[in-house]
TORBAPA-937558 format. One line per field, with one value per atom (N, C-alpha, C): residue number from 1; residue in one letter; atom name; x, y, z. Coordinates in steps of 0.1 Angstrom, whole numbers, plus 2048, in hexadecimal, padded with zeros to 3 digits. Atoms other than C-alpha are relative to their C-alpha. Layout:
<pts>
n: [NUM; ...]
res: [A; ...]
atom: [CA; ...]
c1: [X; ...]
c2: [Y; ...]
c3: [Z; ...]
</pts>
This chain:
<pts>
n: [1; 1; 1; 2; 2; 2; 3; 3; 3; 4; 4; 4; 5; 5; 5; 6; 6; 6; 7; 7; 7; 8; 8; 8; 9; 9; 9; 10; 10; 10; 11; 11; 11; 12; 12; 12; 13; 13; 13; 14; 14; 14; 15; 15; 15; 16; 16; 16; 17; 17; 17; 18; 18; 18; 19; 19; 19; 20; 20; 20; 21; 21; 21; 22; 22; 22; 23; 23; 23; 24; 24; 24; 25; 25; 25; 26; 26; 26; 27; 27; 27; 28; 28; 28; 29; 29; 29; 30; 30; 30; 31; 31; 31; 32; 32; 32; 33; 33; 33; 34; 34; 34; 35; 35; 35; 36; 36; 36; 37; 37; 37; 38; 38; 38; 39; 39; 39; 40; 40; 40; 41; 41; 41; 42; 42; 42; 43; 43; 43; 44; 44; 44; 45; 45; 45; 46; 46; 46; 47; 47; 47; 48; 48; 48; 49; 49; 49; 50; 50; 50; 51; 51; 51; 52; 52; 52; 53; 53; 53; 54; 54; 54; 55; 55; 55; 56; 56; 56; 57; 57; 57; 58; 58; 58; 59; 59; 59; 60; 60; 60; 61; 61; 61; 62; 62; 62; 63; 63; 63; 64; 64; 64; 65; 65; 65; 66; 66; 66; 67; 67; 67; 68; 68; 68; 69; 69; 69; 70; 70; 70; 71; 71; 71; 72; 72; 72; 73; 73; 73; 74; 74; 74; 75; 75; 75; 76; 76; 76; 77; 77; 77; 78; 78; 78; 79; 79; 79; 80; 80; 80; 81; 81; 81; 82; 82; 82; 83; 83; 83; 84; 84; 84; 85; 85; 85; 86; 86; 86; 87; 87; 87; 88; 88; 88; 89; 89; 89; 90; 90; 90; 91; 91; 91; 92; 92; 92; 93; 93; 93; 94; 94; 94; 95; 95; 95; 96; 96; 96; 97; 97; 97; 98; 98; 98; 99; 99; 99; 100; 100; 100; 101; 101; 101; 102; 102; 102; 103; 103; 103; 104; 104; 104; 105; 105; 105; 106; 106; 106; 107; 107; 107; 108; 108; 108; 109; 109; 109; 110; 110; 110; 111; 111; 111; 112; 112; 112; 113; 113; 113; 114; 114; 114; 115; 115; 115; 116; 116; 116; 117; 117; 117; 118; 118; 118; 119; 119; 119; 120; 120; 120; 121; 121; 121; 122; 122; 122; 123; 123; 123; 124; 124; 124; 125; 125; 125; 126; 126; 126; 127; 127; 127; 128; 128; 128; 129; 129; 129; 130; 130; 130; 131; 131; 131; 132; 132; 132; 133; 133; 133; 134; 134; 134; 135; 135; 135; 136; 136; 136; 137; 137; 137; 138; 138; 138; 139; 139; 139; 140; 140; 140; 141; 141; 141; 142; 142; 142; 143; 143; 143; 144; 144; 144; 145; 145; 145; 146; 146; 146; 147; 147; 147; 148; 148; 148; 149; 149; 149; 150; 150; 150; 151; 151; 151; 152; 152; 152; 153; 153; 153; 154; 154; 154; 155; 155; 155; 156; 156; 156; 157; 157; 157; 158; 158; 158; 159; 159; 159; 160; 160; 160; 161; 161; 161; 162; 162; 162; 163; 163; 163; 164; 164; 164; 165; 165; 165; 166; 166; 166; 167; 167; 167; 168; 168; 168; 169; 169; 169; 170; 170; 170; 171; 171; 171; 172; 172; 172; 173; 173; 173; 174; 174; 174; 175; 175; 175; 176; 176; 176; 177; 177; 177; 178; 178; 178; 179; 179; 179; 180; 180; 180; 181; 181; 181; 182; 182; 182; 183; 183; 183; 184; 184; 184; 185; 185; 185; 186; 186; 186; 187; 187; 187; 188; 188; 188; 189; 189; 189; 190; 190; 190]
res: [X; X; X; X; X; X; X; X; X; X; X; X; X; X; X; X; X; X; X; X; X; X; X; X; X; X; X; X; X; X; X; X; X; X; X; X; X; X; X; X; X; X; X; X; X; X; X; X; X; X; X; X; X; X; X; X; X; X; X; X; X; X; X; X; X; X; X; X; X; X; X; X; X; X; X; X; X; X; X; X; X; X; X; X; X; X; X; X; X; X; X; X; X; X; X; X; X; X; X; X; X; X; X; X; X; X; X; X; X; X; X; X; X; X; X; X; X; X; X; X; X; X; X; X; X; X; X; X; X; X; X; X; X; X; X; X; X; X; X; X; X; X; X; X; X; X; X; X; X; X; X; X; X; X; X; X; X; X; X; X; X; X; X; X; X; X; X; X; X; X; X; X; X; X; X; X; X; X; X; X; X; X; X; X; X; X; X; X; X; X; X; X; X; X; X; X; X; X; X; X; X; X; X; X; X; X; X; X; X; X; X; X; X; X; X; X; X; X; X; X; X; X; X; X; X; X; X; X; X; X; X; X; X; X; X; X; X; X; X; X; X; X; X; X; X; X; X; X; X; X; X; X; X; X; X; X; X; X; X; X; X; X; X; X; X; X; X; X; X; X; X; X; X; X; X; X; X; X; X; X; X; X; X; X; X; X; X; X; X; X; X; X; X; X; X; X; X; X; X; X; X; X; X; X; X; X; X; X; X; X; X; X; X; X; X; X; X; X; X; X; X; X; X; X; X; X; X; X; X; X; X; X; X; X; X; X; X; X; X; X; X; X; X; X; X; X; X; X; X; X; X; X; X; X; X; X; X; X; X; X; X; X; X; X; X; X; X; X; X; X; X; X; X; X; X; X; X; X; X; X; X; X; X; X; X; X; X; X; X; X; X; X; X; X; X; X; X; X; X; X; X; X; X; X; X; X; X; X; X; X; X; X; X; X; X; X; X; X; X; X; X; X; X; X; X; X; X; X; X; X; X; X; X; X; X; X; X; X; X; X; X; X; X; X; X; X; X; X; X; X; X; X; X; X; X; X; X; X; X; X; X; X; X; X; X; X; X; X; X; X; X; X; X; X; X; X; X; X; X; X; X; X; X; X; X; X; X; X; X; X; X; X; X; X; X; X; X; X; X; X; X; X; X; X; X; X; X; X; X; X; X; X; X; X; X; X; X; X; X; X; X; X; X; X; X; X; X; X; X; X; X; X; X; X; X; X; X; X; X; X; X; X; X; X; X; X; X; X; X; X; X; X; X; X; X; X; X; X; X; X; X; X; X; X; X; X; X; X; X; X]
atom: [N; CA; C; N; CA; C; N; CA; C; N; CA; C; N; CA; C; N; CA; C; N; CA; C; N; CA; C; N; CA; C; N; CA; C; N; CA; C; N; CA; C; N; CA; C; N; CA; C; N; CA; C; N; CA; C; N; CA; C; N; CA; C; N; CA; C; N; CA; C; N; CA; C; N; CA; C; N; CA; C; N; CA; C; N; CA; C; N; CA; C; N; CA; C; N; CA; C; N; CA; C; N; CA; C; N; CA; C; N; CA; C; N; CA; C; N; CA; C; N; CA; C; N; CA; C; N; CA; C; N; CA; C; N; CA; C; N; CA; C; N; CA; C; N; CA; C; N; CA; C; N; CA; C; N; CA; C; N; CA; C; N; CA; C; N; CA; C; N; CA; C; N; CA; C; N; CA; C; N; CA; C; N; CA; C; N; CA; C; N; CA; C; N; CA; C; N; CA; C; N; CA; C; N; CA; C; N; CA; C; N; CA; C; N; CA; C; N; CA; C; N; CA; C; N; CA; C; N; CA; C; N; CA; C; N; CA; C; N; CA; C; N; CA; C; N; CA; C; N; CA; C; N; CA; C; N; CA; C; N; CA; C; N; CA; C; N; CA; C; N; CA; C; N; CA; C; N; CA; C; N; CA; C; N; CA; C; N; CA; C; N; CA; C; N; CA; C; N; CA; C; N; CA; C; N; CA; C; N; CA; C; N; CA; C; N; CA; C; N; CA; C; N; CA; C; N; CA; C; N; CA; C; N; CA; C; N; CA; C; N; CA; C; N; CA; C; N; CA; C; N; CA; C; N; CA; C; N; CA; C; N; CA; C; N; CA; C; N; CA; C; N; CA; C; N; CA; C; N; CA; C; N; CA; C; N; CA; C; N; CA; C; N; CA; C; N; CA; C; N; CA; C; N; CA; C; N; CA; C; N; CA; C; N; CA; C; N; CA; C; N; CA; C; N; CA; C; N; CA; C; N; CA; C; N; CA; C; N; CA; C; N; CA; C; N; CA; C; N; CA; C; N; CA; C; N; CA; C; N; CA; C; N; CA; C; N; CA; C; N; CA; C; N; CA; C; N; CA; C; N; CA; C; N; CA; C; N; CA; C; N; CA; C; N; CA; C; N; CA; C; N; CA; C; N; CA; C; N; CA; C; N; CA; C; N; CA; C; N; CA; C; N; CA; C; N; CA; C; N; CA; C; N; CA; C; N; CA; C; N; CA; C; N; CA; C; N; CA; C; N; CA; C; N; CA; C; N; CA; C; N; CA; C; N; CA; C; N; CA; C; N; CA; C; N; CA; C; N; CA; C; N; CA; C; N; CA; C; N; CA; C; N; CA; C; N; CA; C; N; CA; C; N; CA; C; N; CA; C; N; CA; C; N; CA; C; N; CA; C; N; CA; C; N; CA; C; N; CA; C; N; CA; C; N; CA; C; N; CA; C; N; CA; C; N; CA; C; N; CA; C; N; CA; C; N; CA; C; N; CA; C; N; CA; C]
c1: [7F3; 4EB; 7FF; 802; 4E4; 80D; 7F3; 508; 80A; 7F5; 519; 803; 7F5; 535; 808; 7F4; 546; 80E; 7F8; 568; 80B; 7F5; 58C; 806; 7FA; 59A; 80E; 7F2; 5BF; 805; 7FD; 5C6; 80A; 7F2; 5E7; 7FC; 805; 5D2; 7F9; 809; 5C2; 80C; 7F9; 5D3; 7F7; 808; 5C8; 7F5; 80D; 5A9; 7FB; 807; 59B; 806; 7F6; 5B9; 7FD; 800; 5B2; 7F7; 80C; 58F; 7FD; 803; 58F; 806; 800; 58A; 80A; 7F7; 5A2; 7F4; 80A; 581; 7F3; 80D; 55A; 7F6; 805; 543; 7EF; 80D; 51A; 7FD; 80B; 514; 80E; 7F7; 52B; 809; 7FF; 52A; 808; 7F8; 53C; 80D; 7F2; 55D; 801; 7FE; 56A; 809; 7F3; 57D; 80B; 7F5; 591; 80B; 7F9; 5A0; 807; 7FA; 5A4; 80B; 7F3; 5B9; 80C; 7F5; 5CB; 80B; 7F9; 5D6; 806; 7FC; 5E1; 7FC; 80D; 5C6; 802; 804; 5BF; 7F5; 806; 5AA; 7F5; 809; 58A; 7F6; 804; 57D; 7EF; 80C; 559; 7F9; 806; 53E; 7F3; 80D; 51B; 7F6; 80F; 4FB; 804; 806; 4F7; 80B; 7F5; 517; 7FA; 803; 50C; 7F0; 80F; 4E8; 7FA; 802; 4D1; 800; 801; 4D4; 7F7; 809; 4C6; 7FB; 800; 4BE; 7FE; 7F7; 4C0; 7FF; 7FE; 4B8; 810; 7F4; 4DE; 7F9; 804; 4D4; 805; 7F5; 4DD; 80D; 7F4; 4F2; 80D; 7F1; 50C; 805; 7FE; 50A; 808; 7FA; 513; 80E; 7F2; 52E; 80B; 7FA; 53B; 809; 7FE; 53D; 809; 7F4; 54F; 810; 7F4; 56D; 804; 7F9; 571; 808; 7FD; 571; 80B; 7F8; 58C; 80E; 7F7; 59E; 802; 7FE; 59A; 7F8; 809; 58D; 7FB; 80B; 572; 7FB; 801; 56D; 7FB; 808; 554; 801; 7F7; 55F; 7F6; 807; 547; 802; 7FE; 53F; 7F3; 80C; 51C; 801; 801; 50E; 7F7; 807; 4F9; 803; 7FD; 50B; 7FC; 809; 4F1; 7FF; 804; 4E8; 809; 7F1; 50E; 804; 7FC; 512; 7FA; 80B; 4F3; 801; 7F9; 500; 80B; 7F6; 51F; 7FF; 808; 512; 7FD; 809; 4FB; 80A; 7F8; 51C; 80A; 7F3; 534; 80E; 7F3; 54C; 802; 7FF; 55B; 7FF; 802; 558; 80B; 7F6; 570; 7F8; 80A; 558; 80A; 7F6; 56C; 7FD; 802; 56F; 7FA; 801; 562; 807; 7F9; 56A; 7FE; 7F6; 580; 80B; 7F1; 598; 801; 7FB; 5B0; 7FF; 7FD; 5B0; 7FF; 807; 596; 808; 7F5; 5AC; 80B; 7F7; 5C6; 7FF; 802; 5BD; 7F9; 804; 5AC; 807; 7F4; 5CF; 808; 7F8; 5DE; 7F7; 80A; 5C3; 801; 7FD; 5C7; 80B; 7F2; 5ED; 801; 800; 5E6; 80C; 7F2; 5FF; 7F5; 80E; 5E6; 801; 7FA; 5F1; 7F6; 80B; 5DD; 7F3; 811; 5BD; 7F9; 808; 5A1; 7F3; 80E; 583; 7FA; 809; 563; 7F1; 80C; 549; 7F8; 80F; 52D; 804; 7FD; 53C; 80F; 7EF; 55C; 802; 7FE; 55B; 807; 7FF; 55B; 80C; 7F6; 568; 80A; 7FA; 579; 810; 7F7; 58E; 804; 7FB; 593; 807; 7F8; 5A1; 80F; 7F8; 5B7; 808; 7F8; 5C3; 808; 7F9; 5CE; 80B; 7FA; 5DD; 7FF; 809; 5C4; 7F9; 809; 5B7; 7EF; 810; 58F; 7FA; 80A; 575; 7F2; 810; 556; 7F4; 80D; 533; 7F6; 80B; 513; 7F9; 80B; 4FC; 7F6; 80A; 4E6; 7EE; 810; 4C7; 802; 804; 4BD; 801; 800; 4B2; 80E; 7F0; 4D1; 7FE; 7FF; 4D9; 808; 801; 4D5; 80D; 7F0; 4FC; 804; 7FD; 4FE; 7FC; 80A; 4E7; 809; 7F6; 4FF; 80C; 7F5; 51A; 801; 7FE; 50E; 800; 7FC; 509; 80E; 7F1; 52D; 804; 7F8; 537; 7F9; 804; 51F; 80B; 7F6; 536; 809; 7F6; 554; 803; 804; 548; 807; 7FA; 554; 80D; 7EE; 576; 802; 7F9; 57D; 7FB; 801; 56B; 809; 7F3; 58B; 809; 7F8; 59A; 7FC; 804; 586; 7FD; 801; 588; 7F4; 80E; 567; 805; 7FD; 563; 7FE; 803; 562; 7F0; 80C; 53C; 7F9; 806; 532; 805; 7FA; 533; 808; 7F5; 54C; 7FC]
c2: [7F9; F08; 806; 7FA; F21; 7FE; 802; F2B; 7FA; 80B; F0B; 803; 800; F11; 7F6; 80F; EF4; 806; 7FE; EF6; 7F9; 801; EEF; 80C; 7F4; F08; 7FF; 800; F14; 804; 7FA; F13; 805; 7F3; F26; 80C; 7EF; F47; 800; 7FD; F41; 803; 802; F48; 7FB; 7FC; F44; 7F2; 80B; F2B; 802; 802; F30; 7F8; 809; F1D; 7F0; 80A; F02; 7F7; 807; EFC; 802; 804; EFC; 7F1; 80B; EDE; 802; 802; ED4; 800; 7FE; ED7; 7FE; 804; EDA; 7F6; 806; EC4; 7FF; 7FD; EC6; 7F0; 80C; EA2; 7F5; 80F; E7E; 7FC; 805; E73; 807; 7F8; E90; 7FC; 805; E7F; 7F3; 808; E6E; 7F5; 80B; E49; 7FF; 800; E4C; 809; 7F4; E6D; 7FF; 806; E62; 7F6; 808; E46; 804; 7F9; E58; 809; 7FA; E71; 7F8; 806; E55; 7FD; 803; E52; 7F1; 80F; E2F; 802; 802; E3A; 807; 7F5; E4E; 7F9; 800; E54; 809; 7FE; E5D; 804; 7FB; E75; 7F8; 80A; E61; 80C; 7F4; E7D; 80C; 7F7; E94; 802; 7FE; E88; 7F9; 80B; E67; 7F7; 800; E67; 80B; 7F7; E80; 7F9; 7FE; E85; 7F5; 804; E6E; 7F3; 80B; E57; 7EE; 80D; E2F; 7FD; 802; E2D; 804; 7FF; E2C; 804; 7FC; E3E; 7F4; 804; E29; 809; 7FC; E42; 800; 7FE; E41; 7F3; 80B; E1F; 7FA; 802; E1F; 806; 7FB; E35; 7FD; 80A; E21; 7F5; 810; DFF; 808; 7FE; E19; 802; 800; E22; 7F1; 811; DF9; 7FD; 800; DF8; 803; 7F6; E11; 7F3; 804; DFE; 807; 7F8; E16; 7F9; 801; E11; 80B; 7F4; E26; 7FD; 801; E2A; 80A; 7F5; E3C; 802; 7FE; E54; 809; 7FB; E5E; 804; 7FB; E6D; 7FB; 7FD; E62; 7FA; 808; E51; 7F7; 80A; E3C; 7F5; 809; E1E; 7F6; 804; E08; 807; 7FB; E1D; 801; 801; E22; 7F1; 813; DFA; 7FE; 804; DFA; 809; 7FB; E15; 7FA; 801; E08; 7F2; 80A; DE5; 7FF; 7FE; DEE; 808; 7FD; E02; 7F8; 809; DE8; 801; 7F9; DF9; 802; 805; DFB; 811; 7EE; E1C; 7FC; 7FB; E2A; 80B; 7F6; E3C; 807; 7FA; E54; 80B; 7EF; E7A; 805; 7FC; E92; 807; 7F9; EA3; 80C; 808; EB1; 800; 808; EA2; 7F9; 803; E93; 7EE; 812; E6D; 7F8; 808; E5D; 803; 7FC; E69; 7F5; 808; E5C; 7F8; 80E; E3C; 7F5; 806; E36; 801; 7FF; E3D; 7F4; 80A; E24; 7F3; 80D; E09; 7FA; 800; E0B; 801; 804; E0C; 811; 7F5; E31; 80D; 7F2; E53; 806; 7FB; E6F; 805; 7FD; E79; 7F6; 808; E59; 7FF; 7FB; E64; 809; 7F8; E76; 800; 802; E82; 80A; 7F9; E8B; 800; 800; E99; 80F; 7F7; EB6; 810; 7F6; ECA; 807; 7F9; EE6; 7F8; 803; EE3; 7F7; 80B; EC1; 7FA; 808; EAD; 803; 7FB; EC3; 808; 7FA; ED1; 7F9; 80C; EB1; 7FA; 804; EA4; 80B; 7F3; EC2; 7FE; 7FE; EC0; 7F3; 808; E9D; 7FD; 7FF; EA6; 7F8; 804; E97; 80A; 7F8; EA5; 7FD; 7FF; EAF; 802; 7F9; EB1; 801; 7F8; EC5; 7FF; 801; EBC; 804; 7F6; ED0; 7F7; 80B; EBD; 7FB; 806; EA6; 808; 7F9; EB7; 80D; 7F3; ED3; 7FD; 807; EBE; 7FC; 7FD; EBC; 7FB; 800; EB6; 80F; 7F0; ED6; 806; 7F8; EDC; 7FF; 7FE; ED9; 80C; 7F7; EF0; 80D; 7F2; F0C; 7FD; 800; EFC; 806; 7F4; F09; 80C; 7F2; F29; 809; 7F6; F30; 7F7; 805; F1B; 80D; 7F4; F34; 812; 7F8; F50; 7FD; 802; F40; 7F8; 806; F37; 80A; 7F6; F57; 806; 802; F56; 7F4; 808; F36; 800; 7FF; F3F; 808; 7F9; F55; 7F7; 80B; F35; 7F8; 80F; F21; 80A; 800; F1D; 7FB; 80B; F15; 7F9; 80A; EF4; 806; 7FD; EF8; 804; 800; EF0; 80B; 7F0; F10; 80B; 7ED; F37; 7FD; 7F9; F47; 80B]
c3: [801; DF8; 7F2; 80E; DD8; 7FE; 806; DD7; 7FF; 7FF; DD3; 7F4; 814; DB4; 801; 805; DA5; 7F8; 808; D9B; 808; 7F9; DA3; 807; 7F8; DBF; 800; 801; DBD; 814; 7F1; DE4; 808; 801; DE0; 801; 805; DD8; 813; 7F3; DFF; 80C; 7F7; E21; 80E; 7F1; E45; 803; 7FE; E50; 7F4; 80D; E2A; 7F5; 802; E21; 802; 7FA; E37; 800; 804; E2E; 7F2; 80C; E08; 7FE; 809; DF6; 7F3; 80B; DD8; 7F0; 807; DC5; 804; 7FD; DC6; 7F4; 809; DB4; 805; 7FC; DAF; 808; 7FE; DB8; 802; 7FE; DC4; 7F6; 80D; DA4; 7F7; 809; D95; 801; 7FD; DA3; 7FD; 80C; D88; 803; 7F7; D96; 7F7; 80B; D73; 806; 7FB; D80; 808; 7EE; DA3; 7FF; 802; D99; 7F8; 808; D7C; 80D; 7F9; D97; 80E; 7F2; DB0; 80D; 7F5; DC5; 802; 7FF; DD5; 80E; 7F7; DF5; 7FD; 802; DF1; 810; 7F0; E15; 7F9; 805; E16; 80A; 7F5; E2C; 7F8; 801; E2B; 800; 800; E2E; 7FA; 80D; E15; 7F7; 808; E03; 7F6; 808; DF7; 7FF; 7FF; E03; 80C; 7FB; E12; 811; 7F1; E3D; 807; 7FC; E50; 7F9; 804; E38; 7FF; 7FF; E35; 7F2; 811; E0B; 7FD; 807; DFA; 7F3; 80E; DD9; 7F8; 809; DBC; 7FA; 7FD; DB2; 805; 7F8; DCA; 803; 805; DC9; 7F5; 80B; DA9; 7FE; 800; DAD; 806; 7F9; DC8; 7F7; 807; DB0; 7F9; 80E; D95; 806; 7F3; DB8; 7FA; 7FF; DB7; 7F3; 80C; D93; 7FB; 802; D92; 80A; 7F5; DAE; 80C; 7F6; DC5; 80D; 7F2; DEE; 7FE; 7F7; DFB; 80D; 7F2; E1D; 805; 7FB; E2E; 810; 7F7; E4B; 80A; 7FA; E69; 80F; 7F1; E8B; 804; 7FC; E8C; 80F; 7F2; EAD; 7FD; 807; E99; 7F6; 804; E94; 7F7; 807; E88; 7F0; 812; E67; 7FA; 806; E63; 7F8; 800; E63; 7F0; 80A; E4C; 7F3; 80A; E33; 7F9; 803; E30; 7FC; 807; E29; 7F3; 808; E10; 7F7; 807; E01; 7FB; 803; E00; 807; 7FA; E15; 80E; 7F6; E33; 808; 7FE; E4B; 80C; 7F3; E6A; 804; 7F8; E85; 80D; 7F7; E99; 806; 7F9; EAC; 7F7; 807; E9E; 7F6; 80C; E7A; 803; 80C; E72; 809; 7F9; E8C; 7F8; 80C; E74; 804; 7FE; E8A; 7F8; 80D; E74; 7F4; 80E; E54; 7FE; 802; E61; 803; 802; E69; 7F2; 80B; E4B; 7F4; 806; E3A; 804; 7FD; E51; 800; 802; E4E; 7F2; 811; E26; 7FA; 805; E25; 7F4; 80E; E12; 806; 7FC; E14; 7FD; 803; E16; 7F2; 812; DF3; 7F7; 800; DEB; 7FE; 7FE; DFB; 7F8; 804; DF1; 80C; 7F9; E09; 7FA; 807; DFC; 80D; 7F8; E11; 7FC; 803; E13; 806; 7F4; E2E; 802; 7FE; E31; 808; 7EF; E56; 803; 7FE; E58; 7F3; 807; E3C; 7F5; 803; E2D; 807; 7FD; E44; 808; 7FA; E54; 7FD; 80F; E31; 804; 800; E30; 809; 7F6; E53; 800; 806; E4C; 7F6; 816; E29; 7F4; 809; E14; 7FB; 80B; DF7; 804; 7FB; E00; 7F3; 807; DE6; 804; 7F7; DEF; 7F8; 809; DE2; 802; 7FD; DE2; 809; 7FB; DFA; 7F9; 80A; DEF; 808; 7F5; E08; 80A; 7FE; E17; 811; 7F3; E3C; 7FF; 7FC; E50; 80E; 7F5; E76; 805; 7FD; E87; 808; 801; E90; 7F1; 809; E6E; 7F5; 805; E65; 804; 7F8; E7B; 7FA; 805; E6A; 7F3; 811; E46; 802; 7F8; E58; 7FA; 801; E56; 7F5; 80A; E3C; 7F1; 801; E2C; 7FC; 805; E2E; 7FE; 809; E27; 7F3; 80E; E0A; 7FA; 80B; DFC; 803; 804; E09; 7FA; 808; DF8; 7F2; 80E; DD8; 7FB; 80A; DD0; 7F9; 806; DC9; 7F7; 80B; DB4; 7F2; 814; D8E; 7FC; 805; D7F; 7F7; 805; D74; 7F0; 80D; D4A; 7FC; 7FD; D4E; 80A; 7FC; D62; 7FF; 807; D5D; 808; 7F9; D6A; 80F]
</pts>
């Protein structure tokens, strides 16, 4: 993905479906979402996409990284809970294990169900939440449709599952309707 830009997006300045799939911000990597922040601003849920958010596609290694970023969520007091459609139970089980955390496997994203159950499972208001995943399409505008704040992160890999691959496609061009909204972060040009 070259043109992945980090920043906070003002999603007042959007209308229409470019609206509906912006994120509340982008970020180069997991890790850039800071648990201090998240809890300053009232957070207590952070919902979670698994392949190429928190480790590359396909996968069964958990980076340390995200691992560690996980322990800093707890640290903080926050839950994390990771939110999927796979059909690969098993590796889900075995991710989520090896994370500490618990997941909700549901329809597909971005039907809001999974959202909202993982609002009502954790006693959260979506005001609360936070979802962080890879994908407009998906977890992004699944967040959104729910009324959860979405933050959007560059993928971690390039290999993908090949409706995904058609899903960057179009994420692709609207890329450059929702870059009318975003503020770059301090740390990149303009």
């Amino acid at each position: 993905m070259r043109e992945f830009r980090v920043g906070l997006f003002d999603r007042d300045r959007l209308r229409g479906f470019a609206r509906q799939i912006c994120p509340s911000r982008a970020v180069a990597c997991v890790v850039d979402v800071n648990p201090l922040e998240l809890k300053a601003r009232g957070k207590k849920l952070v919902l979670l996409d698994v392949d190429n958010t928190l480790m590359p596609w396909h996968g069964d290694c958990v980076p340390e990284s995200s691992r560690a970023w996980i322990a800093g969520l707890r640290k903080e007091g926050l839950i994390a809970c990771v939110l999927s459609n796979t059909r690969r139970v098993d590796r889900l089980q075995r991710i989520a294990s090896a994370l500490g955390v618990e997941f909700i496997r549901g329809r597909f994203k971005p039907n809001p169900t999974m959202y909202h159950q993982a609002l009502e499972k954790y006693g959260a208001r979506p005001e609360e939440a936070v979802m962080v995943g890879d994908q407009l399409f998906t977890d992004v505008w699944g967040a959104n449709r729910a009324g959860i704040e979405a933050v959007w992160v560059k993928p971690i890999a390039w290999r993908e599952f090949a409706g995904t691959k058609i899903s960057r496609l179009a994420e692709a061009m609207a890329r450059a309707s929702i870059y009318r909204a975003l503020r770059p972060s301090p740390k990149e040009p303009a």
